[in-house]
C-alpha positions in Angstrom: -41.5 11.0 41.2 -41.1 7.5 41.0 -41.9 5.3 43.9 -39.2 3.4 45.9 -39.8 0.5 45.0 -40.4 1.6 41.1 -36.7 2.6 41.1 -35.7 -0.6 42.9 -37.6 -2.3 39.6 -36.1 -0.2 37.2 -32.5 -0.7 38.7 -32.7 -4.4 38.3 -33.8 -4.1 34.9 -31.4 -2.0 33.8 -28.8 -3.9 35.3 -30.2 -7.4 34.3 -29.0 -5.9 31.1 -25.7 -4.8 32.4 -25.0 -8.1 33.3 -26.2 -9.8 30.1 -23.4 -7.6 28.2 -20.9 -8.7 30.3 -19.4 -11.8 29.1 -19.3 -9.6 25.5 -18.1 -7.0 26.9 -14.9 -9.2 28.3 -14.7 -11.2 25.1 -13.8 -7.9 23.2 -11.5 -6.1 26.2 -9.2 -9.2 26.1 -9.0 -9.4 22.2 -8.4 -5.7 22.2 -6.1 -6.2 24.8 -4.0 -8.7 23.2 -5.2 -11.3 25.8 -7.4 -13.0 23.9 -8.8 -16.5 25.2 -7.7 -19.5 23.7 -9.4 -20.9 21.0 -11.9 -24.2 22.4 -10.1 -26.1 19.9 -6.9 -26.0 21.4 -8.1 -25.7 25.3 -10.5 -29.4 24.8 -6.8 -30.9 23.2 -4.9 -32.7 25.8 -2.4 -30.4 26.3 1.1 -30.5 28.4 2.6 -27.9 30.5 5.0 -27.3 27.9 1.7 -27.0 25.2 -0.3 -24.8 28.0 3.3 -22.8 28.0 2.7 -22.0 24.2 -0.9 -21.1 24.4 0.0 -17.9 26.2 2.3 -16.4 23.3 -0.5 -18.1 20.5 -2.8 -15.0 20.6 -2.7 -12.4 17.7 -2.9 -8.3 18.4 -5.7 -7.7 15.2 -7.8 -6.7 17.4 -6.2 -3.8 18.3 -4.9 -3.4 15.1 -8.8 -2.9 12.8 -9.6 -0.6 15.8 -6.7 2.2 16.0 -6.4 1.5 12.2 -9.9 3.9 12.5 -9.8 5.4 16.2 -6.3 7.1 15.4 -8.3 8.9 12.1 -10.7 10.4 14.1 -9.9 13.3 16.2 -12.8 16.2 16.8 -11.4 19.5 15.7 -14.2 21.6 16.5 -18.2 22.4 15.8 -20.1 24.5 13.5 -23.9 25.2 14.4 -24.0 29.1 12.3 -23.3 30.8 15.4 -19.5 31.3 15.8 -19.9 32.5 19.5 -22.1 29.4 20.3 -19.4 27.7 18.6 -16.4 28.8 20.9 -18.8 28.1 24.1 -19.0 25.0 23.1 -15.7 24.1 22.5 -14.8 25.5 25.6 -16.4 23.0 26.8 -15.1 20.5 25.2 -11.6 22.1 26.2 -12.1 22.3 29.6 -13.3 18.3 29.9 -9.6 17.7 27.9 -11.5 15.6 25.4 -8.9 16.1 22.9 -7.1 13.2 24.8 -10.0 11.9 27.0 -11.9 11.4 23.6 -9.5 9.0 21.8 -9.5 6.9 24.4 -13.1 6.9 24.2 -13.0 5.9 20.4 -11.0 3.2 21.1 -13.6 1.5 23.5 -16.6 2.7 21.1 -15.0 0.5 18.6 -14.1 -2.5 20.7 -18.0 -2.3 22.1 -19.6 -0.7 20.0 -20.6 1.7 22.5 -19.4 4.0 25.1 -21.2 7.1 27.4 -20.8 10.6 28.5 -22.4 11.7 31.6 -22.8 15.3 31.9 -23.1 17.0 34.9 -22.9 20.6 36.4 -20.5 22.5 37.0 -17.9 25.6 37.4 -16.6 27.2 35.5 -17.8 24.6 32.4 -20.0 21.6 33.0 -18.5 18.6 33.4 -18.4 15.7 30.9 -17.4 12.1 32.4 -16.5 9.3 29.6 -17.8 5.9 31.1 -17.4 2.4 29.2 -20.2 0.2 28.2 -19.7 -2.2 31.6 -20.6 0.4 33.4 -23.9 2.6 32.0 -26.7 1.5 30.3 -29.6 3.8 28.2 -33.0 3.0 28.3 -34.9 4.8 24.9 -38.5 5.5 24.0 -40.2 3.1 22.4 -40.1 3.1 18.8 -36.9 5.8 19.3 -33.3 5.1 19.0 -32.3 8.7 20.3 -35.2 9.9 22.4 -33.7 9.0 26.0 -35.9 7.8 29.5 -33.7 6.7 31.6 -30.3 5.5 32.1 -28.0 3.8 34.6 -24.7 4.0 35.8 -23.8 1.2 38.3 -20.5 0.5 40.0 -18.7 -1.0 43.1 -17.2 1.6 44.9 -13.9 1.1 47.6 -15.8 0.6 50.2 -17.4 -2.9 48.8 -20.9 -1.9 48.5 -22.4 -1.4 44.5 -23.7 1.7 43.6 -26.7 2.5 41.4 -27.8 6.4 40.0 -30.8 6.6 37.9 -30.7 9.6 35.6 -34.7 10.6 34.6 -35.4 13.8 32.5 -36.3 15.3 36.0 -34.9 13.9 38.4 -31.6 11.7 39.4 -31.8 9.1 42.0 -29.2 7.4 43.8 -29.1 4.1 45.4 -26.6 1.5 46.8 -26.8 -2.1 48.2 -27.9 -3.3 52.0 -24.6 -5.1 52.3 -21.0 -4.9 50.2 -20.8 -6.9 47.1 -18.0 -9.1 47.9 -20.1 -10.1 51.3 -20.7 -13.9 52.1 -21.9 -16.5 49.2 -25.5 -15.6 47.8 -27.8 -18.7 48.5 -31.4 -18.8 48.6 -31.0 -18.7 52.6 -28.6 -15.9 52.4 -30.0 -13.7 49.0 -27.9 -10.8 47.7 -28.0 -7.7 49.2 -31.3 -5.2 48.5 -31.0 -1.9 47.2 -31.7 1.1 49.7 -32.6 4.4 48.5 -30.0 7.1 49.6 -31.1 11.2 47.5 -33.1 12.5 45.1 -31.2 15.1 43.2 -33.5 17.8 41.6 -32.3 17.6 37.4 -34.0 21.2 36.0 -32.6 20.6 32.7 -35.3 18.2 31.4 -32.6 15.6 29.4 -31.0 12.8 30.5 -27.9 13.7 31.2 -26.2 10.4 30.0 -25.2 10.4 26.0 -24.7 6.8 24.7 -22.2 7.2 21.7 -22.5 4.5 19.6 -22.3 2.9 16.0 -22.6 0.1 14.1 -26.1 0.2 15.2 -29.5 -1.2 13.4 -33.0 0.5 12.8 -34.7 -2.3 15.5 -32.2 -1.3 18.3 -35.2 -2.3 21.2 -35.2 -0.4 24.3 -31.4 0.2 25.3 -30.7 0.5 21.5 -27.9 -1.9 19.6 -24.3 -0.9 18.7 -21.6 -3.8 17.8 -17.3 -3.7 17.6 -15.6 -3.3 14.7 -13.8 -6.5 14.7 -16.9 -8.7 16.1 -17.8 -10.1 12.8 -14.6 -11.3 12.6 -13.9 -13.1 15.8 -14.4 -16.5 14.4 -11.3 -15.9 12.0 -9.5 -14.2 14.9 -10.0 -17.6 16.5 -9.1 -19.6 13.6 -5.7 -17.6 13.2 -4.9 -17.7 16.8 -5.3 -21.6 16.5 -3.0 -22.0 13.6 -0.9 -19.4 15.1 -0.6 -22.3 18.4 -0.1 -25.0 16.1 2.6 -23.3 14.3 4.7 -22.7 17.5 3.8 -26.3 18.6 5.5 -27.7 15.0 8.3 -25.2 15.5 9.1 -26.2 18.9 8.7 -29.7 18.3 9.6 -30.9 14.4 11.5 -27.4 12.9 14.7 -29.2 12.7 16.3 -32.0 10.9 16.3 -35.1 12.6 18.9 -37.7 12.5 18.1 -41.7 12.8 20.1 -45.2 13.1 18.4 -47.4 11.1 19.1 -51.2 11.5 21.1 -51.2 14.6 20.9 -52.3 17.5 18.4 -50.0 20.4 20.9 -49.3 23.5 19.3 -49.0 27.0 21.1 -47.5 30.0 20.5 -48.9 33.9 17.1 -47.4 34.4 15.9 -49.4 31.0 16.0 -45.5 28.9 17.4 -45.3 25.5 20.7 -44.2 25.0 21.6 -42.2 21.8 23.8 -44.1 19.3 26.8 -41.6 19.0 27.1 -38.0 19.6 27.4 -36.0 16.4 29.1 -32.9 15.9 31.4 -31.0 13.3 34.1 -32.9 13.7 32.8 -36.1 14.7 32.8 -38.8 12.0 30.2 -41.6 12.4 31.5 -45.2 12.0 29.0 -48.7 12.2 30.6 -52.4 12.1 27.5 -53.3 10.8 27.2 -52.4 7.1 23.3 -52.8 6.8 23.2 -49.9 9.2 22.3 -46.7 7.7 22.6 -42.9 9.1 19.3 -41.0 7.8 18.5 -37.4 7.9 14.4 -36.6 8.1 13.7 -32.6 7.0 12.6 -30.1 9.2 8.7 -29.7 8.6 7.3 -26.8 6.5 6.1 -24.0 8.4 5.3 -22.2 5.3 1.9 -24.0 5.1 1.1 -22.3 8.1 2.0 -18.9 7.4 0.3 -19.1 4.1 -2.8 -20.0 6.0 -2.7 -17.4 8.5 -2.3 -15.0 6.2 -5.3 -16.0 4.2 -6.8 -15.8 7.2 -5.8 -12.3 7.6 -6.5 -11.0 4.3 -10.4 -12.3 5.2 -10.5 -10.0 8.4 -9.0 -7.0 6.6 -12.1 -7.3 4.1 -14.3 -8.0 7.0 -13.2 -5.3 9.0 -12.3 -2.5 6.2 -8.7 -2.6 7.2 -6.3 -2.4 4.8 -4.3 -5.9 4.7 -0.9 -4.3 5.3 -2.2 -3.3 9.1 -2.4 -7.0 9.6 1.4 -8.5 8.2 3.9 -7.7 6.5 2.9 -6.8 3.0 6.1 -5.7 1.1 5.6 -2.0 -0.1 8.4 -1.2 -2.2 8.3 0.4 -5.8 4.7 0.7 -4.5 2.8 4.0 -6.1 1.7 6.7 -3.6 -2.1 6.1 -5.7 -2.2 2.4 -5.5 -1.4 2.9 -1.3 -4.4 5.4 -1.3 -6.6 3.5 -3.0 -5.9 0.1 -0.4 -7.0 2.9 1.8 -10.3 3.2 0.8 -12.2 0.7 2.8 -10.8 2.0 6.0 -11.9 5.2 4.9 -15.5 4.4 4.0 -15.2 2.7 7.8 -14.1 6.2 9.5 -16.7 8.2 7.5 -19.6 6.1 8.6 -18.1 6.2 12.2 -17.8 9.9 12.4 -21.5 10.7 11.1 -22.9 8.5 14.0 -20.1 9.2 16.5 -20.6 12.6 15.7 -24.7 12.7 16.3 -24.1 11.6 19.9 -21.1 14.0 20.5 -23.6 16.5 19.6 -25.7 15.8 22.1 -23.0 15.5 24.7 -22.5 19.2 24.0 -26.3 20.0 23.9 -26.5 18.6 27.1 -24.0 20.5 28.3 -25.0 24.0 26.9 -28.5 23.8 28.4 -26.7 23.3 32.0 -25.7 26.9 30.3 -29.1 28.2 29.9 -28.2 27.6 26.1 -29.2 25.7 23.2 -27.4 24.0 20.1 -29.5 23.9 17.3 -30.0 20.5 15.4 -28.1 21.8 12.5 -25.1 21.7 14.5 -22.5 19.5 13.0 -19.0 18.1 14.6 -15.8 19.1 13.0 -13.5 16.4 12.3 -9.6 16.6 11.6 -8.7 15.5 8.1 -6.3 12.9 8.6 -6.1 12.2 4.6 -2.2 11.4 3.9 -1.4 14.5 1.7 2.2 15.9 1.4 2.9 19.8 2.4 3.5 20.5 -1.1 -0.2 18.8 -2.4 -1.8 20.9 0.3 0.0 24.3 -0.3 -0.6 23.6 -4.5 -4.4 22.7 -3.6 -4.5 25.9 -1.1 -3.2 28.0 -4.3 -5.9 27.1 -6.8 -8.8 27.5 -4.2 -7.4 30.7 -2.6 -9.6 33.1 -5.4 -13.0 30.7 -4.5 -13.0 30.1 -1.1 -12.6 31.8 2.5 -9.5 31.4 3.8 -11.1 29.7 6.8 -12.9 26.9 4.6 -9.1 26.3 2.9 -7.5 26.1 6.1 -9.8 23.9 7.7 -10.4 21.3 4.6 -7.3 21.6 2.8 -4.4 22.3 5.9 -6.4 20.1 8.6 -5.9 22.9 11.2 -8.5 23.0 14.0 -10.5 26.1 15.3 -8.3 26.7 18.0 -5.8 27.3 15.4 -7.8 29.0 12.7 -8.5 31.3 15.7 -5.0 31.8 16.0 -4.0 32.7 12.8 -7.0 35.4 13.2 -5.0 36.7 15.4 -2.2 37.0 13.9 -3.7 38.4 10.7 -5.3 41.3 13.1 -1.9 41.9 14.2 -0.6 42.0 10.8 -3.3 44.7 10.0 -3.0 46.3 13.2 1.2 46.7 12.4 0.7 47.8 8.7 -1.6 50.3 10.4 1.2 51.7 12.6 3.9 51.5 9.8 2.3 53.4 7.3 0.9 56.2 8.7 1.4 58.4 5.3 -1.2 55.8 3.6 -3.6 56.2 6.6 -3.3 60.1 6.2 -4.0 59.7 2.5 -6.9 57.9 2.9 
């Protein structure tokens, strides 16, 4: 067992990287969110209330956009590890955690960040699986390994103001929380932050630690607590760049989108507090008349938004190569008399995306459910692979006619899984139901039974 003051050491560690992730970590909520910060380039301007008034309807959605263009494409259908009971356990589990709804709002995080955690722990009648995001858990891996887990950390402030801490060892999980509450008087050097006391020990017989980091867009030289990165962070300098010409835009519209109309060569008029009056009031039936004939009426043009547009798309067609997102998620991209094959094929970026996603998602959802079957007293092999729903857009009639042809090469259950997109739960059901069909011919035909 660790000493006290060994976990104390490896708390702060673990949460010195916490806190380093942070200001990421908020960067990526709020453009997910929609709340995206306003570019520097517009915040250093000089701006008005009226300008500051603007800024809060400037920001773009794309954020959101790259990441359910993928996240809404990946749905876990089952598991296949050879041993169809295993199988069935396991998704049991997976059943009784409702990750068919829990999950996709995990994915959506795991592509924001990069990264998001499960946290398995005991219990009746299935363990339990608890989805954290990254600002809360941290993994701490072997050295030289980017799966082999030592420790891990999940730290939090509860309702009663004091932060929490549980360290989660291969043997062992240790929990902690703060001398004082974490919204307590201003840390000073007289008046330091609150120290960590040591509450349990928890006995963990399982010999794993039982928090999964699920991850991708990882690298080979993760370092200790791995790597991982969001689908849209390469791009948040163009996210920027289209939220600024997205401000400017509404600043033109609001300010120089309509004709304006001048007096040239007459005389200024001034009222009693020394403001300018206008010259005459215009209107449809108003006719303007000057004494002075060198005075002329001119009409300036509204300013062209167009430039702007132009540019933000061009912006936008960069992020949807950047981010493997087809360029009609991002504006409006007119589809008419477009062919069903030319659609597919803008597709297949954003399906290259969701294919490398699944193979590493699917790893650490793996290992969520390994975890979870040794709380069993049971093991999933390495050769166990995660089922994913096809969400390929194929019409009824291309499946059934695809169905058809393979019917004479494959097992039924292959076709219906690869070619109809139905999950195990349902294969199981139509097992069912072909039992009963058996069962009822059975019954019906007794002479045939006799015969045989």
């Amino acid at each position: 067992m660790p000493t006290e003051d060994e976990l104390k050491a490896k708390l702060d560690l673990l949460g010195g990287e916490l806190d380093a992730r942070a200001e990421r970590f908020r960067l990526l909520e709020s453009h997910r969110s929609g709340e995206a910060p306003v570019p520097e380039a517009v915040t250093r301007g000089n701006a008005t209330t009226a300008y500051r008034q603007l800024m809060k309807v400037a920001p773009t959605n794309y954020a959101q956009l790259i990441v359910r263009a993928a996240s809404s494409k990946m749905e876990v259908s089952g598991i296949k590890s050879g041993d169809e009971g295993l199988d069935r356990r396991a998704w049991g589990i997976w059943q009784a955690n409702r990750m068919d709804s829990e999950f996709r709002r995990a994915t959506d995080s795991i592509l924001t960040h990069g990264r998001a955690f499960a946290i398995v722990r005991p219990g009746e009648p299935e363990p339990e699986i608890i989805l954290e995001d990254a600002q809360t858990v941290i993994v701490e891996y072997e050295e030289g390994s980017n799966y082999r887990r030592s420790c891990a950390l999940r730290r939090w402030e509860d309702d009663d103001g004091y932060t929490y801490g549980t360290l989660y060892y291969p043997d062992a999980t240790y929990r902690l929380r703060t001398s004082g509450p974490a919204n307590g008087p201003q840390h000073s050097e007289d008046r330091p932050a609150p120290a960590w006391e040591f509450i349990e020990e928890l006995e963990n017989p399982f010999g794993s630690v039982p928090a999964v980091e699920i991850s991708t867009n990882g690298g080979l030289s993760g370092g200790r607590f791995g790597s991982a990165r969001g689908d849209f962070e390469a791009a948040l300098p163009l996210l920027d760049r289209i939220n600024t010409l997205e401000f400017l835009r509404l600043v033109i519209a609001f300010t120089a989108s309509f004709p304006v109309r001048a007096v040239i060569g007459d005389k200024i008029l001034y009222d009693d507090k020394g403001r300018a009056k206008p010259p005459l009031q215009l209107g449809a039936d108003v006719i303007a008349q000057f004494e002075n004939p060198a005075v002329k009426l001119e009409e300036f043009k509204a300013a062209d938004l167009k430039s702007f547009g132009d540019a933000i798309d061009h912006d936008s067609d960069a992020v949807a190569g950047v981010t493997q997102t087809p360029a009609y998620y991002l504006r409006s991209v007119p589809l008419q008399n477009v062919a069903e094959s030319t659609i597919r094929a803008s597709n297949i970026p954003l399906d290259a995306r969701v294919s490398d996603h699944q193979a590493f998602i699917g790893e650490d959802v793996e290992e969520v459910l390994r975890v979870a079957l040794k709380m069993k007293g049971e093991d999933l092999p390495q050769s166990a692979s995660i089922v994913w729903m096809n969400r390929e857009s194929y019409s009824l009639s291309e499946r059934a006619d695809a169905a058809t042809k393979l019917k004479d090469i494959l097992p039924w259950q292959v076709i219906a899984a690869n070619v109809l997109d139905m999950s195990q739960d349902e294969i199981r059901q139509v097992e069912l139901l072909r039992a009963t069909d058996a069962f009822t011919s059975l019954l019906t035909e007794p002479d045939a039974v006799a015969t045989d």
